[in-house]
C-alpha positions in Angstrom: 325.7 43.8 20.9 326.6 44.1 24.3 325.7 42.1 26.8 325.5 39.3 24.0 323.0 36.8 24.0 323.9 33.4 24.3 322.5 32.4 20.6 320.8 33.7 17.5 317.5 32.4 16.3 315.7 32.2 13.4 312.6 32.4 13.4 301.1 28.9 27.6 300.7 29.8 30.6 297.5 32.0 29.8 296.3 34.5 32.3 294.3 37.2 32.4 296.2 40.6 31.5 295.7 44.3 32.0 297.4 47.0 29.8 298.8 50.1 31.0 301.8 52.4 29.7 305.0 53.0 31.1 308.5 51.8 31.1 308.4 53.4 27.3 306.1 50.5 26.1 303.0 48.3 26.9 302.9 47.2 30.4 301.2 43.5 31.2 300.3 42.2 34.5 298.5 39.2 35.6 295.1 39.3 36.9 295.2 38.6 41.0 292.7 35.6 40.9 294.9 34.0 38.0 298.0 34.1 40.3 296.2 32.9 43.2 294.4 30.1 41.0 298.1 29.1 39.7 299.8 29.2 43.2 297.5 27.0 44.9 298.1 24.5 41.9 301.9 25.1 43.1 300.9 23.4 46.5 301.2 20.0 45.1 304.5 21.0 44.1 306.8 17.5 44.2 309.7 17.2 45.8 311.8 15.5 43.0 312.6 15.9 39.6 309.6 13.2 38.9 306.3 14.3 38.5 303.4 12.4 36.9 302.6 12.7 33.3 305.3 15.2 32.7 307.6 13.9 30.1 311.2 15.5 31.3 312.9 17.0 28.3 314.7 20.0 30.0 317.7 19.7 32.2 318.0 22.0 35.6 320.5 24.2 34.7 321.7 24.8 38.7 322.9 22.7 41.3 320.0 21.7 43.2 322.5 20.6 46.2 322.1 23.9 46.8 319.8 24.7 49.7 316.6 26.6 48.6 315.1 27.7 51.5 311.8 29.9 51.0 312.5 33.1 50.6 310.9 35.9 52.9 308.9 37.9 50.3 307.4 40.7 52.7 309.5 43.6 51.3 308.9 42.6 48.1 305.8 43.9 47.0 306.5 43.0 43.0 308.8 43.0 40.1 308.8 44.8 37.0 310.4 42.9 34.6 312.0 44.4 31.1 312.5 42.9 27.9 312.9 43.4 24.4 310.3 42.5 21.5 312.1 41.6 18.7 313.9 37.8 19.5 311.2 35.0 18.4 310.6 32.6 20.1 311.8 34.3 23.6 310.4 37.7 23.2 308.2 39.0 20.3 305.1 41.0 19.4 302.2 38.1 17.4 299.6 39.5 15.5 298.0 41.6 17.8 300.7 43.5 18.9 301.0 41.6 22.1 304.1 41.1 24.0 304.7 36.8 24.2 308.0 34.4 24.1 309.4 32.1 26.3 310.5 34.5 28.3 307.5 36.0 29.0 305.7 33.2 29.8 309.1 32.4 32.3 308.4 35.7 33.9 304.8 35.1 34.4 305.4 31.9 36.2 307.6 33.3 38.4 305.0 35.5 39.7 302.4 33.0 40.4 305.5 30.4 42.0 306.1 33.7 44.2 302.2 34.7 44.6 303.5 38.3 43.8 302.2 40.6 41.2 304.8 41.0 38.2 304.7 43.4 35.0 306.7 43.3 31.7 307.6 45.6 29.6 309.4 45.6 26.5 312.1 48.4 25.6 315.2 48.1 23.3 317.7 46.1 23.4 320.5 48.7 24.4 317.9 50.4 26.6 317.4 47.1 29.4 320.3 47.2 31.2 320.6 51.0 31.8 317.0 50.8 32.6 317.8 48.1 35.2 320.8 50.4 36.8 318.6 53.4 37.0 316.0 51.3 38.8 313.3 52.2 35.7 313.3 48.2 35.9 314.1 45.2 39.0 315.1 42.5 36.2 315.5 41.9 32.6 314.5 38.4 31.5 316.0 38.7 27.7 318.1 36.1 27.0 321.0 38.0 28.7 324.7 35.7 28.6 326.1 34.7 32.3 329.4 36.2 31.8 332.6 37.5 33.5 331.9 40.8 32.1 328.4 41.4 32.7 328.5 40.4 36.3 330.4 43.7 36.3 327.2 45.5 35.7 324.4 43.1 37.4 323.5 39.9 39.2 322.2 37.0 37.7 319.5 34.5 39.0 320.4 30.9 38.1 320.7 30.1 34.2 317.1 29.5 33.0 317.8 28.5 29.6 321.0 27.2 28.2 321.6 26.1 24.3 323.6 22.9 23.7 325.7 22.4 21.1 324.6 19.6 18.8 325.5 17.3 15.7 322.9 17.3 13.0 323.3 14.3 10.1 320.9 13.1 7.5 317.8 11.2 8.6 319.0 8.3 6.9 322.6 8.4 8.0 323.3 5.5 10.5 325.0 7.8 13.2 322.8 7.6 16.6 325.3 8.8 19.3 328.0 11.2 18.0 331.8 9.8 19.5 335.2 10.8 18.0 335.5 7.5 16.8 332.3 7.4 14.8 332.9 10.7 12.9 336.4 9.3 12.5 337.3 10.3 8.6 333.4 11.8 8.2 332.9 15.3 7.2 331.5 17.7 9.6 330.6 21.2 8.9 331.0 24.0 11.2 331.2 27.7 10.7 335.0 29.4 11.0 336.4 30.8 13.9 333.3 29.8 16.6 333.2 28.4 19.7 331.9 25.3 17.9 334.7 24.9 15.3 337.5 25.3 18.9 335.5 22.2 20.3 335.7 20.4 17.1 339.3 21.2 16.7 339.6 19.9 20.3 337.6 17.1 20.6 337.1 15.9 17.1 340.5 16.4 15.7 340.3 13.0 13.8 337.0 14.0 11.6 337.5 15.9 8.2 336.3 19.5 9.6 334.8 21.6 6.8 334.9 25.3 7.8 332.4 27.8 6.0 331.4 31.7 6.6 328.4 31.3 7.1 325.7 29.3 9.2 323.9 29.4 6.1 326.8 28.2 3.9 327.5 25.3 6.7 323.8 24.2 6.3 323.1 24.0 3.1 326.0 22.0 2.8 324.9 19.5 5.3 321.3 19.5 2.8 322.9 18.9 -0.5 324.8 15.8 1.5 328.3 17.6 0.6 329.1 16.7 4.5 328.0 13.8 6.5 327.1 16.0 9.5 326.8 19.4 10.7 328.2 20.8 14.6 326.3 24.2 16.0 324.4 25.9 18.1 321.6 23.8 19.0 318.5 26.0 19.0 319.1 27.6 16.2 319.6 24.3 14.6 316.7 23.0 15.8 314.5 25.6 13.7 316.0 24.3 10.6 315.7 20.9 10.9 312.2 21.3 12.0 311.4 24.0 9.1 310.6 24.0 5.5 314.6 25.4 4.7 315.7 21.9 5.1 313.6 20.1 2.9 313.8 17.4 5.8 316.5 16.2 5.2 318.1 15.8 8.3 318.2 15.4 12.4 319.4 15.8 15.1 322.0 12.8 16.5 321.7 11.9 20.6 324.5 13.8 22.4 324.1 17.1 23.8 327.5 19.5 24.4 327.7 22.2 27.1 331.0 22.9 28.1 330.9 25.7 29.4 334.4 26.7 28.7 333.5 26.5 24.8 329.7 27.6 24.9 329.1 29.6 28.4 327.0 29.0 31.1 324.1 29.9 29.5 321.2 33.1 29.8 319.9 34.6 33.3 317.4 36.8 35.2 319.4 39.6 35.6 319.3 42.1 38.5 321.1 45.0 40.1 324.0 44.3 41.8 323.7 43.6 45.2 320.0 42.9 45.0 320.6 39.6 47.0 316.6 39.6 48.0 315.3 39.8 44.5 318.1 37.0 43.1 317.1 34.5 46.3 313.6 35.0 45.5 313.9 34.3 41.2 315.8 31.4 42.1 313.2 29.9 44.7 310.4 30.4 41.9 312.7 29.0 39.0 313.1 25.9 41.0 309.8 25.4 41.7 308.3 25.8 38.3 310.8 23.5 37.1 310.1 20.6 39.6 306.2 20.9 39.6 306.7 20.2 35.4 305.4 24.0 34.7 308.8 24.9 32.9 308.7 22.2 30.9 305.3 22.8 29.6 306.4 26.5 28.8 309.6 25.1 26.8 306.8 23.0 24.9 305.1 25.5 23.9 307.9 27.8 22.0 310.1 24.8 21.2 309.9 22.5 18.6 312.6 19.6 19.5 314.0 18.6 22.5 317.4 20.1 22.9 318.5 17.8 25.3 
């Protein structure tokens, strides 16, 4: 599908919502006193990457060299956001037909960072962009891909989510850190003709890479110990090892791989193009929910592991 998303997966900040229709599907906004109640809390914002009792487990995903100066908000009166409902844990319908994820929740900490008010709908995946371009929409939060060829079609706020690569071995393998030398003559499973088999090829030239079909193939491999490890996309690893498919049998080894060049820069807020107020003022809000810990708290929530 096109514009891809960065991964596949298998398979909070609460506030006070009102439903409407439009958009083509159910409209949530916050309740004004909940954004006022979570921007004042935003007034203690630090002003490092240190906060107390927040354990760190996420990355930022910009350069925060980068001056952020606060943005001026008066012609923005609020943002509808799209997305789509069918990508657990980033945006999905639970039992009550309610529209939640990690994106979502991203979304609706935005709005109270940027004391605006904020809907979200959700639409089809083919439908978001063309939505976006016919200004039905001012962003899509969806797990959208920063690349070359959709910043033909939009604008992108900083990445807000990027997923490592990562080895998985055996709980009781003795592999901590993953180097070339240590998976020297030890057989590692990726699947063919991915980004992740290139790096291996690359960067691991010296291990015995096994190539499957299949993510499934290259997994249960790594359970039934026919391979000492397994290389892939880290979230979508990480819901194996943490679920029942994997009989627990394995884990994730330190060492988390981002080249960019192999595995992209990761997802982004996507806007229309030229909409350089909207993009200034998404970034401003996704670096302050990720210094005052609230981003972190949000990944908690949908996320099993740490990634990083």
């Amino acid at each position: 599908r096109t514009p891809c998303r960065p991964w596949r997966l298998m398979a909070s900040l609460g506030a006070a919502l009102f439903i409407a229709t439009s958009l083509g599907g159910a409209l949530l906004a916050q309740d004004a006193s909940e954004i006022e109640a979570e921007a004042a809390a935003e007034e203690n914002i630090a002003t490092d990457t240190d906060v107390a009792g927040v354990t760190r487990i996420m990355p930022f995903f910009w350069d925060r060299a980068e001056h952020l100066g606060t943005p001026d908000l008066s012609a923005l009166s609020g943002i509808n956001f799209l997305t789509d409902s069918d990508y657990p844990p980033f945006n999905y319908r639970d039992a009550r037909g309610d529209l939640v994820g990690f994106n979502v929740d991203i979304a609706k900490a935005l709005c109270a960072a940027l004391r605006i008010r904020c809907r979200i709908a959700a639409r089809q995946w083919d439908e978001l962009v063309p939505a976006l371009e016919d200004r039905s929409a001012d962003a899509v939060i969806a797990s959208i891909s920063i690349t070359e060829a959709n910043r033909e079609r939009m604008d992108f706020s900083f990445p807000y989510f990027r997923s490592p690569a990562r080895f998985v071995v055996r709980r009781t393998d003795h592999i901590e850190t993953v180097t070339a030398e240590e998976l020297e003559e030890q057989r590692v499973a990726v699947v063919s003709n991915t980004a992740h088999a290139a790096y291996l090829n690359a960067f691991f030239s010296r291990a015995l890479i096994a190539h499957f079909d299949t993510d499934e193939e290259a997994r249960e491999a790594m359970r039934t110990g026919e391979v000492d490890a397994l290389f892939g996309d880290g979230a979508t690893l990480m819901f194996w090892v943490n679920g029942t498919e994997s009989k627990e049998c394995c884990r994730f080894a330190d060492g988390a791989f981002t080249e960019s060049r192999f595995f992209g820069n990761g997802a982004g807020i996507a806007v229309r193009l030229g909409d350089d107020l909207l993009m200034d003022a998404l970034n401003y809000g996704l670096d302050r929910i990720k210094i005052s810990g609230t981003y972190d708290r949000i990944y908690r929530n949908h996320f099993p592991l740490d990634l990083y």
